[in-house]
Structures are given as structure tokens and as C-alpha cells.
PAZAPA-4460 file (N, C-alpha, C; in steps of 0.05 Angstrom, whole numbers, plus 32768, in hexadecimal, padded with zeros to 4 digits):
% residues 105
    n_x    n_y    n_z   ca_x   ca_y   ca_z    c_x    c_y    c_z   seq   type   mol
   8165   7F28   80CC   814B   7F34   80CD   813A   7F29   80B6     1      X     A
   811D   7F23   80C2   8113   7F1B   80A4   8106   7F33   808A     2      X     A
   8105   7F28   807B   80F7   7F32   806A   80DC   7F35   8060     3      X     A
   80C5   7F1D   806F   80B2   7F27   806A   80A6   7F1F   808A     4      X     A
   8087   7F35   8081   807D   7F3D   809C   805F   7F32   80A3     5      X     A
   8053   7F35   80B0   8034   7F2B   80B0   802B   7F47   80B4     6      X     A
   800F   7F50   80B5   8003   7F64   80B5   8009   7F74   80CB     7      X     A
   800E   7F6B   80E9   800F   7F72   8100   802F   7F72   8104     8      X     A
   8043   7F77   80E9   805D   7F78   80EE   806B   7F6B   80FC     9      X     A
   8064   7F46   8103   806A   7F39   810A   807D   7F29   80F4    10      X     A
   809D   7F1D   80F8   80AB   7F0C   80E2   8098   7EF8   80D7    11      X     A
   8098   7EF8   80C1   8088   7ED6   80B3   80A6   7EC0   80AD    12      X     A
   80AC   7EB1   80B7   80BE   7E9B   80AE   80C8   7E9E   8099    13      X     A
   80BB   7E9D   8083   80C0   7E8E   8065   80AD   7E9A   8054    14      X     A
   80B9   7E9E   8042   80A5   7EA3   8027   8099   7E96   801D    15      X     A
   8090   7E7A   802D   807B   7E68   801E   8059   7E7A   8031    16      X     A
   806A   7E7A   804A   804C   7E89   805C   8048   7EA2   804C    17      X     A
   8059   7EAD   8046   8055   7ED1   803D   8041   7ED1   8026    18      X     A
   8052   7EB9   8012   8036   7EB7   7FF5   8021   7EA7   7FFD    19      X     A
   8020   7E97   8011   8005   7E92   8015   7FF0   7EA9   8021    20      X     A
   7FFC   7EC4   8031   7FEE   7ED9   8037   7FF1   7EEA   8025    21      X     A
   7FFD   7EEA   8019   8000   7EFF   8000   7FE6   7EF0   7FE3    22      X     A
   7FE5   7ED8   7FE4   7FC7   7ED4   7FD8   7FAD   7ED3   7FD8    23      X     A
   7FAF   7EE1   7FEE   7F8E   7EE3   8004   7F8E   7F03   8001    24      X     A
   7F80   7F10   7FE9   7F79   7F26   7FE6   7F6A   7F30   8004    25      X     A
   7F5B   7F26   8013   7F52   7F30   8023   7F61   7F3E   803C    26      X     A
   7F74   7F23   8046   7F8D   7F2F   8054   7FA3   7F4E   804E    27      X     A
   7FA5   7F42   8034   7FB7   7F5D   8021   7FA8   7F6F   801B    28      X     A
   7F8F   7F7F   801D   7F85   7F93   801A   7F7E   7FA9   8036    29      X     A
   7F87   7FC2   8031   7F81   7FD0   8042   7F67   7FDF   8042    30      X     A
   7F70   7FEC   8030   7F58   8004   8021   7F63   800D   8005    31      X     A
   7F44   8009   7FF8   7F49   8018   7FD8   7F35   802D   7FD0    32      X     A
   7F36   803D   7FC7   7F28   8059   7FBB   7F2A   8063   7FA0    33      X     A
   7F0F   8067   7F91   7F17   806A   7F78   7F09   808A   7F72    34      X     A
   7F1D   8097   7F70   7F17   80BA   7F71   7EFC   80BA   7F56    35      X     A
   7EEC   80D0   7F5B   7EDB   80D4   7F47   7EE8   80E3   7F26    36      X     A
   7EFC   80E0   7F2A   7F12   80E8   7F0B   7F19   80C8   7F06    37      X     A
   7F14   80B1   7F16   7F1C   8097   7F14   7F37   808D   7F17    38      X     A
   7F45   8094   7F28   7F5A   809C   7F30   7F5D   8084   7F4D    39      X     A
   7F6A   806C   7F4F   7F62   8058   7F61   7F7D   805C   7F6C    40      X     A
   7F76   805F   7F8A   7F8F   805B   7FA2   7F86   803A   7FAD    41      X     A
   7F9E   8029   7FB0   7F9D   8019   7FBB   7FBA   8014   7FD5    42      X     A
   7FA4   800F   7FE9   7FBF   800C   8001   7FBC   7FEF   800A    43      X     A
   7FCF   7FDE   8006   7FD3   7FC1   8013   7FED   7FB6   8021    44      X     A
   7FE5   7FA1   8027   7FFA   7F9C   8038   8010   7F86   8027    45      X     A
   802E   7F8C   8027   803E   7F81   8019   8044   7F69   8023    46      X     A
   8051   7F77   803A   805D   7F60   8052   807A   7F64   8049    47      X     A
   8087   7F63   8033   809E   7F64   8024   80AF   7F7B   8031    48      X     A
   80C4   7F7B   8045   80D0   7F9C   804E   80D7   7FA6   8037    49      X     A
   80D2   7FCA   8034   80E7   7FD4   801E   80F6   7FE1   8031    50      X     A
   80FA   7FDF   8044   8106   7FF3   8058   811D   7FEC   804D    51      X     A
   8132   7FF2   803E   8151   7FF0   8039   8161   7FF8   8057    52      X     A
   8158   800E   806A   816F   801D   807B   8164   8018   8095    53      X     A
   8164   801F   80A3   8163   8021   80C1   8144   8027   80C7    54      X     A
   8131   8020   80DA   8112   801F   80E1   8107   8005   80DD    55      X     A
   80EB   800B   80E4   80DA   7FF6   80D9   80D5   7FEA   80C3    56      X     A
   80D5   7FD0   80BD   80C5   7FCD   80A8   80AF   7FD8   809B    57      X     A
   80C2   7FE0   808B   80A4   7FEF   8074   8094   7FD6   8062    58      X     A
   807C   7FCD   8069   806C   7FB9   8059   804E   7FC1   8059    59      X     A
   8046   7FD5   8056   8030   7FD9   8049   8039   7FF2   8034    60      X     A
   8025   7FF2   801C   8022   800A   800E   8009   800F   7FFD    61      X     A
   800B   802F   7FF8   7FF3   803C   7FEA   7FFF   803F   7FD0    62      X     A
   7FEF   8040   7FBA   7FFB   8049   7FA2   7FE6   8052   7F90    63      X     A
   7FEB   806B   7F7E   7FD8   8073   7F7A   7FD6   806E   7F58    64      X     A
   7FC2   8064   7F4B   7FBC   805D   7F2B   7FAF   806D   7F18    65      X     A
   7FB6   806E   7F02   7FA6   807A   7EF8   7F89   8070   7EF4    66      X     A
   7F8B   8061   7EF8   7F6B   8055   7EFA   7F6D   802B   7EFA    67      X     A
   7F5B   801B   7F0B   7F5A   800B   7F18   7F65   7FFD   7EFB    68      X     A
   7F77   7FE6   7F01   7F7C   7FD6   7EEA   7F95   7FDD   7EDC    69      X     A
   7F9D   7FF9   7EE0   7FAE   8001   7EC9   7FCA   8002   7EE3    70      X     A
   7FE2   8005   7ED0   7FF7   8004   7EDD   8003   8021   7ED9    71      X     A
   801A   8027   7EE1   801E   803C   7ED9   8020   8051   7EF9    72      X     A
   802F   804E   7F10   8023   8058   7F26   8029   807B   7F32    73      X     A
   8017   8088   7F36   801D   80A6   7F2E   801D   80AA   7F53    74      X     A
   8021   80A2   7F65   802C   80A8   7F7F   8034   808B   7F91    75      X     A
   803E   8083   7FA0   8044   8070   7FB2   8053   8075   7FC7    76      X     A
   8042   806E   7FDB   804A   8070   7FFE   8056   804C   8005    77      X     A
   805B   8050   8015   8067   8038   8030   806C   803C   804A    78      X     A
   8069   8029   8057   805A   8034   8080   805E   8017   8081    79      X     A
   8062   8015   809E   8073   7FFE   80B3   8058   7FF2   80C0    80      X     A
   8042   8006   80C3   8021   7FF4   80D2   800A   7FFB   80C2    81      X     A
   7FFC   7FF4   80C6   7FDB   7FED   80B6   7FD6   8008   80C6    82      X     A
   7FDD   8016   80E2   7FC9   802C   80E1   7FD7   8041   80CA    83      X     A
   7FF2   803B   80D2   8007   8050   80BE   7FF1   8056   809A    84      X     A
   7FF4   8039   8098   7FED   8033   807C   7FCA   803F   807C    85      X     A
   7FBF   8038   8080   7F9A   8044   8088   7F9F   8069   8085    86      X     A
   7FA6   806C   8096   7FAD   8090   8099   7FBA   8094   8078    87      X     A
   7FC5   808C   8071   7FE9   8097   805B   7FCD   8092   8042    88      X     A
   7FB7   807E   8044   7FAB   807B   802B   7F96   8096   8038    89      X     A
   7F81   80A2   8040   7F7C   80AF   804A   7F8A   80CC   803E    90      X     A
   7FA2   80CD   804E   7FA7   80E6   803C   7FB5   80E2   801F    91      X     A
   7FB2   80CC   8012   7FB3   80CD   7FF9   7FA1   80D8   7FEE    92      X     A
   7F86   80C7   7FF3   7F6E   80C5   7FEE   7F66   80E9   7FDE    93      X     A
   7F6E   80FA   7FF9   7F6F   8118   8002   7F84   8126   7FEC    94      X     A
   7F96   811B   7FEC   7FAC   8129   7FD7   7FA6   812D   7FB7    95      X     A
   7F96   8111   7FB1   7F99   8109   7F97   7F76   8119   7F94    96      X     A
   7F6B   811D   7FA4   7F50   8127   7FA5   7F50   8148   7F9A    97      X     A
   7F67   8157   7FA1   7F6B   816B   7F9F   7F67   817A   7F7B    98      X     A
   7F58   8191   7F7C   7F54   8194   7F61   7F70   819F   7F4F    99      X     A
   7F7B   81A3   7F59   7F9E   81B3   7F55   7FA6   8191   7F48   100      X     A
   7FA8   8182   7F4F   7FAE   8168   7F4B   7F9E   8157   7F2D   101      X     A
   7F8E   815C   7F37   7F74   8157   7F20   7F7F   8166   7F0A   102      X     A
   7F81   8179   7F04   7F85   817F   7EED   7F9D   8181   7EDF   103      X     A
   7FB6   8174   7EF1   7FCE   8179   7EE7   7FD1   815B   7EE3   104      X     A
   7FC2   8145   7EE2   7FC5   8131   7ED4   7FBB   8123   7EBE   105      X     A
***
């Protein structure tokens, strides 16, 4: 089975195609949101499976920052399709929005 994927969860050959899509920010971006506490969710596409067990390839993810630039990641999702991934940032978006949240960080 391979290991990496194209956006439409199709096998890519070789890891020379994967880093040539993996350097085209445009391809690799899903959606990003930067909460008004400055708080940046970003969801992209890996291509890379982490699926270790049995299902789909998991190659997109959301991850949530403490703010754009900085490392340090205070939630992270992974999903097998771009709609999976679109929705999962969505209700991040929603989660991390929450004032219960807000103040316990």
C-alpha cells in the first residue's frame, strides 16, 4: 500500500511527486482561521497516511496554534477527504471559539 496520497485520495508513486505537491502551498491548503483571541486553526492537506491500523488514509489535518507562526499545537484532527477535513476545521473553528475555552488558555 502506498504511503502517500494526492488530494482526491488517489496513490502518488513516489515521494519525488508528493514534495513536488507538498511545495505548492496552494494545493496543500484547505482552510485557515484566526480566532479574534488570535488563536490560528489551520487544516491542510498532508498526503502523508498516519492511519497506522485498519481504514482510510488519514492525509489531511487541522491543528490548532496558539497564534499564526508560533509552534506549540493546542488541538489536532486528521480525516481521509477534503470534505472530512473542510467540516472537522469548521467545527474546530466552533470549539476553539467557545468562551469556556477562551479563558482556560
Amino acid at each position: 500500500m502506498s504511503r502517500y496520497f494526492d488530494r482526491q485520495g488517489q496513490p502518488i508513486a513516489n515521494v519525488i511527486t508528493w514534495g513536488w505537491l507538498m511545495n505548492d502551498r496552494t494545493y496543500q491548503r484547505i482552510a485557515e482561521t484566526t480566532l479574534p483571541d488570535g488563536k490560528w486553526i489551520s487544516t491542510v492537506w498532508i498526503g502523508l497516511n498516519h492511519n497506522d491500523g485498519d481504514g482510510p488514509p488519514l492525509i489531511f489535518e487541522s491543528m490548532v496554534f496558539p497564534k499564526k507562526g508560533e509552534y506549540g499545537e493546542l488541538d489536532c484532527e486528521r480525516y481521509a477527504t477534503e470534505a472530512e477535513a473542510t467540516i472537522g476545521h469548521t467545527e474546530l473553528v466552533k470549539k476553539w471559539s467557545q468562551p469556556q475555552l477562551q479563558e482556560t488558555q
